[in-house]
C-alpha atoms as an extended CHARMM CRD file, in Angstrom:
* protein
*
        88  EXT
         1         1  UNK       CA            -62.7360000000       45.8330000000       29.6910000000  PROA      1               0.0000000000
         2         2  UNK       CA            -63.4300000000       42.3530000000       31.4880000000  PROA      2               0.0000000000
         3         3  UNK       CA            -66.3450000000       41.4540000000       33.7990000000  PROA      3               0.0000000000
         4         4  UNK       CA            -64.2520000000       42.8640000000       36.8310000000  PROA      4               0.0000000000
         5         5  UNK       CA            -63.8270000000       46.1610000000       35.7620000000  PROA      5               0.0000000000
         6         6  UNK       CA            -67.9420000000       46.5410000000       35.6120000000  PROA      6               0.0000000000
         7         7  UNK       CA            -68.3060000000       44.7340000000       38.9240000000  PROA      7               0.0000000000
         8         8  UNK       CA            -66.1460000000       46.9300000000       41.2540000000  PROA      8               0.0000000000
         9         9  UNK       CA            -67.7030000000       46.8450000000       44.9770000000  PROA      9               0.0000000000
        10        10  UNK       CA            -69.1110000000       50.3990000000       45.6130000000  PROA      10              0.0000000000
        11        11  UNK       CA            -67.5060000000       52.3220000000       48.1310000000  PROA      11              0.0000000000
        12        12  UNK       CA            -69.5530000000       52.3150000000       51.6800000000  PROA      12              0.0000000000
        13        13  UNK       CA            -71.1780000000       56.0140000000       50.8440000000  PROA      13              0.0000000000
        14        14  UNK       CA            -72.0070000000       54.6290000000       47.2540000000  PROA      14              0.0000000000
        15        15  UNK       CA            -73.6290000000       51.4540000000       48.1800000000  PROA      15              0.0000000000
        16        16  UNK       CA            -75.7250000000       53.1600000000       50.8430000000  PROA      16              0.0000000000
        17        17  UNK       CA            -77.1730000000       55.4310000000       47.9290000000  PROA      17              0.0000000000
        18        18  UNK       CA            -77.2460000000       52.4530000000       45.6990000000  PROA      18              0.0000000000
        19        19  UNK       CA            -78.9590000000       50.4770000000       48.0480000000  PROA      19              0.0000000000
        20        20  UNK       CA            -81.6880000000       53.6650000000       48.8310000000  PROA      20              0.0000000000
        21        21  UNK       CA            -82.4310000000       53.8610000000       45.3730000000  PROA      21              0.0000000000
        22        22  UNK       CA            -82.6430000000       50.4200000000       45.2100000000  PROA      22              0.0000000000
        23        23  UNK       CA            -85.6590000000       50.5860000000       47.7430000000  PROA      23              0.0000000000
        24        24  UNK       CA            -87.0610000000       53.3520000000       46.3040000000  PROA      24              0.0000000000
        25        25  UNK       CA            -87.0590000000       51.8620000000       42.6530000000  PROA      25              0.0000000000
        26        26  UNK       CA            -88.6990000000       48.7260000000       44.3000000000  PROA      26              0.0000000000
        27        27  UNK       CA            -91.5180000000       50.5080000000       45.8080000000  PROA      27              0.0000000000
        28        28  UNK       CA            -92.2840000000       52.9340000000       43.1210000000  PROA      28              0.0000000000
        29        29  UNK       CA            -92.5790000000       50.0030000000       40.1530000000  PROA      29              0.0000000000
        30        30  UNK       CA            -94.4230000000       47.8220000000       43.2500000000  PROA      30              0.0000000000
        31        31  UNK       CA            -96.8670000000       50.9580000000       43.6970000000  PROA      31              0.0000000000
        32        32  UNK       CA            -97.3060000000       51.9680000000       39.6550000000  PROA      32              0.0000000000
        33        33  UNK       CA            -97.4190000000       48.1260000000       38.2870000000  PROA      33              0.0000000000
        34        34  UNK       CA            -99.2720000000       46.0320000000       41.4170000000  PROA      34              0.0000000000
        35        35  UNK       CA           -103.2810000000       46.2860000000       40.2150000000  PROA      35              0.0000000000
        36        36  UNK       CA           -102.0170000000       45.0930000000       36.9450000000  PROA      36              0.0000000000
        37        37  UNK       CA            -99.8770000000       42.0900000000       38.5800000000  PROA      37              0.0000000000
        38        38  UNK       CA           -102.9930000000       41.1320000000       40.6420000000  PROA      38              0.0000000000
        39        39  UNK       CA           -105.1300000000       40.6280000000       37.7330000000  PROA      39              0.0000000000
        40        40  UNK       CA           -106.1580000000       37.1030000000       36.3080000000  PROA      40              0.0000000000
        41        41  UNK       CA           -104.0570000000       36.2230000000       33.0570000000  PROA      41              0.0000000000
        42        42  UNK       CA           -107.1690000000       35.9400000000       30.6110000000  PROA      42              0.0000000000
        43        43  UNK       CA           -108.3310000000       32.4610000000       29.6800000000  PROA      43              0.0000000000
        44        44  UNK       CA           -107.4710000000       32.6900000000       26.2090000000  PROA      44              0.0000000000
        45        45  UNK       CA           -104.0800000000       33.4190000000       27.0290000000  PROA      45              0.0000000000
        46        46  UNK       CA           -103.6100000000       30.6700000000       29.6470000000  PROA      46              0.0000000000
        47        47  UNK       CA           -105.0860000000       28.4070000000       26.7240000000  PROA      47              0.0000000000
        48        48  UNK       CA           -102.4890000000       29.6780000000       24.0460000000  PROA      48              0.0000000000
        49        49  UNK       CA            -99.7990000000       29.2110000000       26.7800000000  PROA      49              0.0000000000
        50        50  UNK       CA           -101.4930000000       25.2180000000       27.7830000000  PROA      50              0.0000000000
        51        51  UNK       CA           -100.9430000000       24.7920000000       23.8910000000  PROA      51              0.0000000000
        52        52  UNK       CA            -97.0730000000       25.8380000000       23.4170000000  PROA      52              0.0000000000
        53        53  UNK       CA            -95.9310000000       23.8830000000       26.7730000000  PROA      53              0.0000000000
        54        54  UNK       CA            -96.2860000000       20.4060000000       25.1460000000  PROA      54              0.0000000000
        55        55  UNK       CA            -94.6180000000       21.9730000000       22.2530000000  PROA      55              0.0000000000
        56        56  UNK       CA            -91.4870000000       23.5430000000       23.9600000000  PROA      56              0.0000000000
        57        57  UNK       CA            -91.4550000000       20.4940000000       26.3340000000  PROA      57              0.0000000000
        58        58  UNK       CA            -91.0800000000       18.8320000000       23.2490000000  PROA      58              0.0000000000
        59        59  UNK       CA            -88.4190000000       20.9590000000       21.6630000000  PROA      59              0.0000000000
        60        60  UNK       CA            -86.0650000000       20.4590000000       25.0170000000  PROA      60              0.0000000000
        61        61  UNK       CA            -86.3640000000       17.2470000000       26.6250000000  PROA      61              0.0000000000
        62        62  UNK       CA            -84.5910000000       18.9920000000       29.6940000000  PROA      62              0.0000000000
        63        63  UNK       CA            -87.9840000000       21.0180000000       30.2890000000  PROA      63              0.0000000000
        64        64  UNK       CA            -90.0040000000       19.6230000000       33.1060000000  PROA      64              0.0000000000
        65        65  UNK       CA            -92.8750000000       19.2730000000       31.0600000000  PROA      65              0.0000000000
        66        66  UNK       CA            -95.2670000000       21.7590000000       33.2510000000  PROA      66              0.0000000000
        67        67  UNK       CA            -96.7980000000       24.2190000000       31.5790000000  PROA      67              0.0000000000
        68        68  UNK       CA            -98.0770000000       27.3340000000       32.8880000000  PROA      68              0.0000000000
        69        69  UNK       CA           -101.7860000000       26.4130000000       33.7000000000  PROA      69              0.0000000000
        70        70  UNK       CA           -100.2680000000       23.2010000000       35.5540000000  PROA      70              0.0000000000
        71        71  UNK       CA            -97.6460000000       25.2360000000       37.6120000000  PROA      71              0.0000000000
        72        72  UNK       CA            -99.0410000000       25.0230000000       41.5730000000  PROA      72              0.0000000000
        73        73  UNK       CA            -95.7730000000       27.0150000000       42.7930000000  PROA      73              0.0000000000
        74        74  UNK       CA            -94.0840000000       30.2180000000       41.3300000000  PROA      74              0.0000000000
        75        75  UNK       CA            -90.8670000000       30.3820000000       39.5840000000  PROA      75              0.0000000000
        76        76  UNK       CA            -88.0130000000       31.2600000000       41.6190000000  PROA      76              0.0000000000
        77        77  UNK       CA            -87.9900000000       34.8400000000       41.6070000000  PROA      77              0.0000000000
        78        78  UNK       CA            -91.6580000000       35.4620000000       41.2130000000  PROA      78              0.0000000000
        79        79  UNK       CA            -93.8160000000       36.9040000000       44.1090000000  PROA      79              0.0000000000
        80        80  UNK       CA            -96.3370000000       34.1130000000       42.6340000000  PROA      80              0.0000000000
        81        81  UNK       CA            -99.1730000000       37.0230000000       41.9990000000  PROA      81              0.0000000000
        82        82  UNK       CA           -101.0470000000       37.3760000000       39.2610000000  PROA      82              0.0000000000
        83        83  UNK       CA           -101.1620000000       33.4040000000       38.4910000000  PROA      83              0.0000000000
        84        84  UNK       CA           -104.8860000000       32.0570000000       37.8970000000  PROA      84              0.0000000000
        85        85  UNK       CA           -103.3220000000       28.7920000000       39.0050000000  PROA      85              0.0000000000
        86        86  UNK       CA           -103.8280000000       27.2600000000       41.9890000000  PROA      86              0.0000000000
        87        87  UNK       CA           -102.1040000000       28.4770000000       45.3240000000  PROA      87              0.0000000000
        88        88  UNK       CA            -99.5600000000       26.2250000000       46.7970000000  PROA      88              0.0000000000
């Protein structure tokens, strides 16, 4: 079996059930994981985390060298909560 044969577009009824669980999977992990999202990362961590940058930054010279106390925007994909960065 090849990539195609997992990636077949649902039919119309099945991608309107897709996309309402979709929705509903959304909202319930929003609603069960959001107080724990909202909360600052502890300063220890952020310090263990200021450490390794330098050090993977170092390991791939493609890396653009910002670690995650110096990141001012989220990563694509992120809502951006739960950083004790600054807010962009």
């Amino acid at each position: 079996m090849g990539y195609a044969d997992h990636h077949v577009r649902p039919k119309a009824s099945e991608s309107g059930e897709r996309d309402a669980f979709d929705r509903w999977l959304r909202r319930s992990l929003r609603q069960a994981h959001d107080d724990i999202i909202a909360e600052p990362v502890p300063d220890a961590l952020m310090q263990i985390l200021g450490e390794a940058a330098p050090q993977a930054a170092s390991a791939n010279p493609a890396a653009d060298g910002a670690g995650p106390a110096d990141r001012t925007t989220p990563p694509p994909g992120s809502s951006g909560r739960g950083s004790s960065g600054p807010e962009a």
